[in-house]
N, C-alpha and C positions, 0 to 999 in steps of 0.2 A: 735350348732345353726348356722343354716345357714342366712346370713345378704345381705342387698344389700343398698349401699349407690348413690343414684340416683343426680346429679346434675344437678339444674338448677338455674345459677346463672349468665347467661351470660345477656350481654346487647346487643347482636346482634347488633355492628354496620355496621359490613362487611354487614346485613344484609341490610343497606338501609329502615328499617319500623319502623316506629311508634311503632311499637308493638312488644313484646321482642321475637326472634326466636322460644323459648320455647315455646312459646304459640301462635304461628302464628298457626291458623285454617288451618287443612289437612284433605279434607272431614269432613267437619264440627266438627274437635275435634281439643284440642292443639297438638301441637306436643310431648310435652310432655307424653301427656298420653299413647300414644303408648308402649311409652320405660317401664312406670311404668306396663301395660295392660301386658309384655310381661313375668317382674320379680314378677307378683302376677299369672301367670301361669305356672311358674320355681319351682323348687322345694324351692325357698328362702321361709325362714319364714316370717322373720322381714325386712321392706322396712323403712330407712331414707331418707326424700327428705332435700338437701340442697339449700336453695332458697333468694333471696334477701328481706330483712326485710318487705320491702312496699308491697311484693307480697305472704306470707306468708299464709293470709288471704283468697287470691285470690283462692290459691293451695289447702287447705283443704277445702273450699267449691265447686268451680268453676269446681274442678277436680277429688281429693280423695275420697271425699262426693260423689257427683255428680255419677260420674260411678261406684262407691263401691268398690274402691281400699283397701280394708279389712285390707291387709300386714302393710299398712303403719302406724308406732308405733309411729312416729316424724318426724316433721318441725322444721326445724332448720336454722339458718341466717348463710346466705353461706359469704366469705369474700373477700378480694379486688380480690385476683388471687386463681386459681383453686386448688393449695396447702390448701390455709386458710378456703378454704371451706370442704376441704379434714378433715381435723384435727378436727373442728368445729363440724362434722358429726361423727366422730371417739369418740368423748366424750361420744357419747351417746350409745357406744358399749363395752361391757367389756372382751368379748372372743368370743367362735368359729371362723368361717371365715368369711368375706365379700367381695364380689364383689362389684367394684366402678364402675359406668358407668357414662357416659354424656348424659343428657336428651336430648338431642340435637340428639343423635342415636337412631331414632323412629323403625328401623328394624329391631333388635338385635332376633333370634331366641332364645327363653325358654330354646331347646333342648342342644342350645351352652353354655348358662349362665351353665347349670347344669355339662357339660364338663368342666366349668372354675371350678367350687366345684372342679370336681371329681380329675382332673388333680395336683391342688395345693394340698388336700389331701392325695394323692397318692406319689406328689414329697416332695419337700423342703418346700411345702410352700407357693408358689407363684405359680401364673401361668396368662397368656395375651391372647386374643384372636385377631389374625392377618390373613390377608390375605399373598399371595406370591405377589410383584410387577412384575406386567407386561411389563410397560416399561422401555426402558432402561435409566440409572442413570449417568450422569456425574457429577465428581466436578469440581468446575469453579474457576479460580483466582478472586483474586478481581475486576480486571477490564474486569469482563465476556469473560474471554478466558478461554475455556476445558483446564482443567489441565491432567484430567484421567478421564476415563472410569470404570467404575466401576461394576464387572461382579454380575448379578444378582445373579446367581444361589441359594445364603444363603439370599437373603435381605427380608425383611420381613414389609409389612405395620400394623404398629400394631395399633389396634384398642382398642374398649373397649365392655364389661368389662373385670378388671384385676383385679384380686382374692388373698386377702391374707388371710394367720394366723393372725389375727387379736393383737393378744400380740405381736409378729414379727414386725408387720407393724406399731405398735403405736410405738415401740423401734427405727424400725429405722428412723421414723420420729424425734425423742427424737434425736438420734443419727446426723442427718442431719442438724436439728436447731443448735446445739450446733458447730457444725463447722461452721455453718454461711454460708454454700452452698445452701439453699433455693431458691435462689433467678435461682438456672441452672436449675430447677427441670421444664420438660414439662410434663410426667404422672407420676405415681405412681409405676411404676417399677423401673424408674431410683433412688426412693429413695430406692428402694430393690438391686438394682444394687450398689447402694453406699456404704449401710451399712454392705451388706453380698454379695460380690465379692467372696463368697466362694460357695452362693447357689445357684441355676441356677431358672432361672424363664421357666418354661413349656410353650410351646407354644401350642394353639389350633386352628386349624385352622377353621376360620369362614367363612363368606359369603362376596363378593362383593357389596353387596346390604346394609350390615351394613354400613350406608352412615351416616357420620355427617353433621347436616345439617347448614352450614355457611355461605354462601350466596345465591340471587336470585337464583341463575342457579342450585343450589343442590335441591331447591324447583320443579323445573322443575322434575327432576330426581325422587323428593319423591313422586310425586302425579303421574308419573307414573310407579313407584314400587307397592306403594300399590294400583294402579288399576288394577296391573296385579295379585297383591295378591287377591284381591276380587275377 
């Protein structure tokens, strides 16, 4: 069974609005539903949306109802940081794989999500969908002076969705609490990177245009992506 765990639990402050990122109107629909429109046209079966309790309501009417997002089997209350929302959503999955994405990435191509399947399937287990970085990368001292240069050639900007064996990914979650390093985790690889430093996470190379959208100027950016997609 193929899975997709969708989040949207952010409070967009970077965003500057009243209204929470996830659901700021792009061509009259939330942002949201994009990313969801993209994983019920994926080969995913089953769609879990993780969302903030007050807005729960909002999502299966406003959204899932609304445009006929079929896939979606559960809403579920996402938690303080994007970890606790991770796990939270993870309860409601007992095997095969799932891919986790951020609602917040309205441009994610179907054809890529089903490359993150096939990839992780294929490998250990895991597998990320990233771009190449284009510009060049310095590390800085603390008092902003270049330390080094840092040659691109292997860097990699990784995006989402990232795709696990779902038994795998609940363990090494189990695994990461129990040391008590939760708190270093930025996605969901790094906890595959922690637990299993033996399996390698597959890389898939995706688009430029899978843009998370996190402040004003990324809005700029999205409405003119999908007008050039229309």
């Amino acid at each position: 069974m193929r899975y997709a765990i969708v989040l949207a639990s952010g409070s967009g402050k970077r965003m500057k609005s009243s209204v929470k990122k996830q659901f700021i109107p792009l061509m009259d629909k939330p942002l949201l539903f994009y990313a969801l429109k993209a994983f019920k046209e994926s080969s995913t079966d089953k769609i879990v949306i993780a969302t903030t309790k007050e807005d729960i309501d909002y999502v299966r009417t406003q959204i899932v109802d609304k445009y006929g997002i079929s896939k979606v089997v559960s809403i579920v209350e996402g938690g303080k940081e994007r970890y606790n929302s991770v796990m939270n959503a993870l309860c409601e999955i007992e095997d095969g794989i799932v891919a986790i994405h951020d609602g917040a990435r309205p441009f994610i191509e179907p054809s890529v999500i089903d490359e993150t399947f096939e990839a992780a399937l294929a490998g250990e287990g895991a597998s990320v969908c990233a771009v190449r970085v284009k510009d060049t990368i310095k590390r800085a001292t603390d008092n902003l002076n270049i330390d080094v240069t840092i040659p691109r050639d292997n860097l990699w900007q990784i995006q989402t969705p990232q795709t696990f064996d779902v038994k795998q990914l609940k363990e090494a979650y189990r695994i990461i609490c129990e040391k008590d390093e939760l708190s270093k985790v930025t996605d969901d690889s790094m906890v595959w990177e922690y637990a299993y430093p033996k399996k390698p996470v597959k890389i898939v190379e995706s688009s430029y245009f899978n843009i998370k959208v996190t402040t004003p100027e990324d809005l700029v950016f999205a409405g003119a992506i999908l007008g050039q997609k229309k």
